[in-house]
VMD Tcl script that draws the C-alpha trace (Angstrom):
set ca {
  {0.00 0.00 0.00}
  {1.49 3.29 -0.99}
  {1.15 6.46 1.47}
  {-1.33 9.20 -0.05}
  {0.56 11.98 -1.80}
  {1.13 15.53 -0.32}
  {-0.84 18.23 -1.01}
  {0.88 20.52 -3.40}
  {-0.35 24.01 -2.74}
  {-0.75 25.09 -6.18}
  {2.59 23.74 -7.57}
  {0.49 20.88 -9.16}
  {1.59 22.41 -12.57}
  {5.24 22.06 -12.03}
  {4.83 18.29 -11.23}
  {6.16 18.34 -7.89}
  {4.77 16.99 -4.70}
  {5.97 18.70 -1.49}
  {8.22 16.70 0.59}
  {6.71 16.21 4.22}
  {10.01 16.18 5.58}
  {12.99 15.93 3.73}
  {15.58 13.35 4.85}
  {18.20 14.98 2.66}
  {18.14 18.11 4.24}
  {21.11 19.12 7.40}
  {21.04 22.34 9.72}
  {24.47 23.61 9.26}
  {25.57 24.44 13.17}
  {28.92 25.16 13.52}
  {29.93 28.57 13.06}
  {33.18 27.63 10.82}
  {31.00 25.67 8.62}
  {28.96 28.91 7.91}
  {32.60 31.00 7.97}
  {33.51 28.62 5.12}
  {30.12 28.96 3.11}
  {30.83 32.83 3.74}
  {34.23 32.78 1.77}
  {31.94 30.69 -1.65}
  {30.02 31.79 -3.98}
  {27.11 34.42 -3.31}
  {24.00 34.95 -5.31}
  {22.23 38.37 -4.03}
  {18.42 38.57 -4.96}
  {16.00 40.84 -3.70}
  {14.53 39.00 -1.17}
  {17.39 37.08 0.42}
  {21.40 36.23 -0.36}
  {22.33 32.69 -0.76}
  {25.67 31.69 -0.31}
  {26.88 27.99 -1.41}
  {29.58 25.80 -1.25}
  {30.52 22.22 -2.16}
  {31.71 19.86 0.59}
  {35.50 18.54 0.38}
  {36.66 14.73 0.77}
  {38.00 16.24 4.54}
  {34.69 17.33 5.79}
  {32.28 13.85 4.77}
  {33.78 12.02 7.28}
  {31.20 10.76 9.81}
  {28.45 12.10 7.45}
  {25.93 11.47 4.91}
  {28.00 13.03 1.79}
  {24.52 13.04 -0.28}
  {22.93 15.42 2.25}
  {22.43 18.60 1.83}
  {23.14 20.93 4.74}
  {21.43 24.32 5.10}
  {21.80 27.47 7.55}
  {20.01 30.47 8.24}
  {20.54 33.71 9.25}
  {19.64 37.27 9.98}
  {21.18 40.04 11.18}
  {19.73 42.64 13.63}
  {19.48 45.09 10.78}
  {16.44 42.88 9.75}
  {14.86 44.14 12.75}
  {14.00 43.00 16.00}
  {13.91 39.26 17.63}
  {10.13 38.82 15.93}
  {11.26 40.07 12.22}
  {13.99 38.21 12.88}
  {12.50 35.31 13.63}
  {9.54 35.74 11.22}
  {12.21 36.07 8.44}
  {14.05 32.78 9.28}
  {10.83 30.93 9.69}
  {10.17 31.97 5.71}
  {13.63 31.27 4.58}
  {13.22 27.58 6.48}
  {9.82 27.05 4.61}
  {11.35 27.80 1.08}
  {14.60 26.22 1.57}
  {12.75 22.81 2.61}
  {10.15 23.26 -0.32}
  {12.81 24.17 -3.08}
  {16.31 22.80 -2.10}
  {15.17 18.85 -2.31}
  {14.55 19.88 -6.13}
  {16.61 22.26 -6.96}
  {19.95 21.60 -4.27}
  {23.06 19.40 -5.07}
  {23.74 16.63 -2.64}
  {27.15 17.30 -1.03}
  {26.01 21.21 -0.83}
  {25.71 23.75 1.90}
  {23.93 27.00 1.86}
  {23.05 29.66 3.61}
  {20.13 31.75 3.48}
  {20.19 35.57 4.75}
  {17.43 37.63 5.54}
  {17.07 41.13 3.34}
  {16.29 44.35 5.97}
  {12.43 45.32 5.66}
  {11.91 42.18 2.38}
  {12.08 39.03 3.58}
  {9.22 38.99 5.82}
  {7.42 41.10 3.89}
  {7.92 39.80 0.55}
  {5.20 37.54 -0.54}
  {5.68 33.90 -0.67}
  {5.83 33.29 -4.31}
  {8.77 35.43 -5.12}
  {10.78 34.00 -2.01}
  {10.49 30.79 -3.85}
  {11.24 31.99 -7.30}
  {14.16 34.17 -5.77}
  {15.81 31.14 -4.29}
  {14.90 28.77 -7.54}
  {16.79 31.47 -9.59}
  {19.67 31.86 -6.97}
  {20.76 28.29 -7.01}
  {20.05 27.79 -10.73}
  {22.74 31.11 -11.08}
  {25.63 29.74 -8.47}
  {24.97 26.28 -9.91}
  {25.62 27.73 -13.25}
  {28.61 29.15 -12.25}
  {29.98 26.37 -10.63}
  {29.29 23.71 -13.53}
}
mol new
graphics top color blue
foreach p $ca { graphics top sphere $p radius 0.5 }
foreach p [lrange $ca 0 end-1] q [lrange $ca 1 end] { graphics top cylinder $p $q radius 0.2 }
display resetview
């Protein structure tokens, strides 16, 4: 018996069912792990900034090399602890709806919150802002 699919929330015409939770995805933690991503490759859009980096040989060890890991942040010039916090909520939401199907396993990014945009910005162009981020650094990087 197979589980009944996800409901996709309008992306029916892209062919995509959501992921519940997605088993590929990894918080990144460790501030030297978002140091590193910091010295990559950067994509600014108006929403957000998405910095990404592929994982060396060195750093797999103990870990799932086909994951990819993900981070979040915002700085207080996004506004206090609730923008703040509404901000990284949104950047979580799009990151787990777009990076299974648009990520590279063996990735890590991180996702920055935009002063006075990202919480405000409707959902829609979050997700089309991150979809056209990753297809630009993975461009680049090809």
């Amino acid at each position: 018996m197979t589980p009944p699919e996800a409901p996709t929330n309008g992306s029916a015409s892209r062919g995509n069912v959501l992921p519940a939770v997605s088993a590929c995805l990894r918080t990144i933690r460790k501030r030297a792990d978002f140091l590193r991503a910091a010295r990559a490759a950067r994509q600014g859009r108006p929403s957000m900034m998405v910095q990404a980096r592929k994982r060396g040989e060195a750093e797999e060890a103990g870990q799932d090399p086909n994951a990819i890991r993900v981070g979040f942040t915002c700085s207080k010039k996004v506004g206090n602890a609730v923008a703040r916090n509404r901000a990284k909520r949104r950047l979580r939401e799009v990151a787990r709806l777009e990076l299974p199907v648009h990520g590279r396993p063996g990735w890590d990014y991180v996702l920055i919150g935009r002063r006075d945009v990202t919480a405000e910005c409707p959902f829609e162009q979050l997700r089309a802002d991150l979809v056209r981020a990753l297809e630009k650094l993975h461009g680049a990087s090809s």
